[in-house]
Residue, then its C-alpha position, 0 to 999 in steps of 0.5 A: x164028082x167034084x163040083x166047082x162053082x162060079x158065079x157064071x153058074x150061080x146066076x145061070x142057075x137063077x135064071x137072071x136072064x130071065x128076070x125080063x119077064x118080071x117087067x109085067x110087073x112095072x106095066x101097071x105103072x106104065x099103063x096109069x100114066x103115074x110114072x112121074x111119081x118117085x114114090x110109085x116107082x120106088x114101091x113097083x120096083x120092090x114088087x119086082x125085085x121080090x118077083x125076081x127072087x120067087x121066079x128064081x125060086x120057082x126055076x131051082x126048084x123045077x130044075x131039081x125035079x127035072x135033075x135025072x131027066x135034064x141030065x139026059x137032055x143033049x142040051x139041059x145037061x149043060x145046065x149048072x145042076x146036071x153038069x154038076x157044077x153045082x151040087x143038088x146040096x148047093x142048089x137047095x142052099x140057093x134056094x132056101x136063101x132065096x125063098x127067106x130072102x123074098x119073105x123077109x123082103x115081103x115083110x120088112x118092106x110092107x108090101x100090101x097084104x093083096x100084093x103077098x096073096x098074088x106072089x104065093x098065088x104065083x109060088x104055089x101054082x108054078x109048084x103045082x106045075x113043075x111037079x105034076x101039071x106041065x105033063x097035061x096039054x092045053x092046061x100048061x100053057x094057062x099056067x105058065x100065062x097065068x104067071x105074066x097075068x099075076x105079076x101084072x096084078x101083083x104090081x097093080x096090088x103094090x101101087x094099090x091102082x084100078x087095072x083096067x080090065x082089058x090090059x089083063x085080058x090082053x095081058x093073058x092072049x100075049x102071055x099065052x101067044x108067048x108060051x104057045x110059040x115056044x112049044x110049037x119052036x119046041x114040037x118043031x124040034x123032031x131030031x129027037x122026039x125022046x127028049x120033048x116035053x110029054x105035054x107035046x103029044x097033045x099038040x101039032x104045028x097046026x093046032x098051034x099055028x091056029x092058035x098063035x093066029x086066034x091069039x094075035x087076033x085077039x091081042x090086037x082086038x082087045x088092046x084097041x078096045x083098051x085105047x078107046x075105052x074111058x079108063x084110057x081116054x081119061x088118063x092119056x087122052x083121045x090120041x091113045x087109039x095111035x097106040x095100037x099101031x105098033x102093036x099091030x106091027x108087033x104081033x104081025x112080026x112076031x107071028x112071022x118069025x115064030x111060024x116062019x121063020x121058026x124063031x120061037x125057041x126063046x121068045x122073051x130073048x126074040x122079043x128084045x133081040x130082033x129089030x122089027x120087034x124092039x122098033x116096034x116096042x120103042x115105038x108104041x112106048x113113045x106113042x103111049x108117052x107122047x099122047x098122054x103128055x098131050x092130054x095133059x096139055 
């Protein structure tokens, strides 16, 4: 077979476009209301560049377990690996530079010792997970959360700030209303039940719709909950409760499009594609800012 790579391929093989999901990282910074410290926001975007190159370590290596069963997928045998625009040789190449790329980046840029314990923590249950651990229902969805839920306290560990309790628990229900949404976009896909994931025996449309509605709920409760407790007054002022206005818009939007209109298939892309969405974020960032400016007045 002969391979020619381009760098279409490269970074298509990286996932770049995935790199989105590493913002968690920044949301400590967002939340602490310390976004004017130039020193802050030089540090918490090290924290997520070195994300960025795990989580492409992390989708390489998945992608050369997955090789045999990706090439007889009607649509992953697209994919760089399997189409063979790049070679598994190649592939393992990209990935060896990538991983000494991030170590040699953990330790040139001295990042605190807390923030390396969460990036190999992160490492090490995705590698659990692409080789065993995604086959087992239920299981594979806390570990994919689990991922959004370490990149948030990896960039609360980089700026060495207090995380208010209550963000990583809301952190964790909408990281899984993310992962639950794309398998249930992904049992929907019945044309042909050969090639869905094994875990997906384990679940149906209602199970899964049950739990996207138990995660909107809980959600929403517990952000409201954040927005009055004394870590959210103290550092953006009484206001912040309006805050959870759009997130209540949000997650009744979101939960629209993935059970009815069946729009779950790429939650990350729906998240900052569809209007009601984006609205929504734009308006809960202006609020968030807008009342923290007035507690400080």
């Amino acid at each position: 077979m002969k391979y020619t790579s381009t760098m279409k391929d490269f970074f298509e093989l990286i996932r770049w476009n995935h790199w989105s999901k590493n913002a968690f990282v920044l949301a400590p910074l967002f939340f602490s209301g310390d976004y004017y410290d130039i020193s802050n926001v030089a540090q918490v975007l090290k924290a997520f560049f070195i994300f960025c190159l795990v989580s492409s370590c992390v989708y390489i290596f998945n992608d050369l377990l997955d090789y045999e069963a990706d090439s007889a997928h009607s649509k992953k045998k697209f994919r760089p690996l399997p189409s063979g625009r790049i070679s598994k040789p190649m592939a393992v190449l990209i990935l060896s530079i990538m991983f000494i790329s991030a170590c040699l980046f953990l330790y040139a840029l001295r990042m605190p010792i807390n923030f390396i314990y969460a990036v190999l923590l992160y490492a090490l249950i995705n590698l659990v997970y692409s080789m065993r651990l995604k086959h087992i229902p239920v299981l594979e969805l806390l570990l994919v959360s689990s991922g959004f839920v370490l990149r948030l306290v990896g960039g609360s560990e980089a700026l060495s700030i207090d995380l208010s309790p209550w963000i990583i628990v809301a952190t964790a229900s909408l990281s899984l209303l993310i992962t639950v949404a794309k398998r249930r976009s992904d049992l929907a896909q019945k044309s042909d039940p050969e090639e869905q994931r094994a875990s997906l025996i384990g679940y149906n449309v209602e199970f899964l719709n049950s739990l996207l509605s138990i995660l909107v709920s809980v959600t929403i409760v517990v952000y409201v909950i954040f927005s009055i407790s004394d870590y959210a007054t103290e550092r953006h002022g009484q206001f912040i409760i309006f805050s959870s206005i759009p997130v209540l818009i949000g997650m009744f939007r979101f939960l629209q499009l993935a059970i009815v209109f069946e729009r779950g298939d790429f939650p990350t892309e729906l998240i900052t594609r569809d209007k009601g969405m984006v609205a929504s974020i734009l308006l809960f960032v202006c609020i968030f800012i807008l009342t923290t400016f007035v507690g400080d007045i």
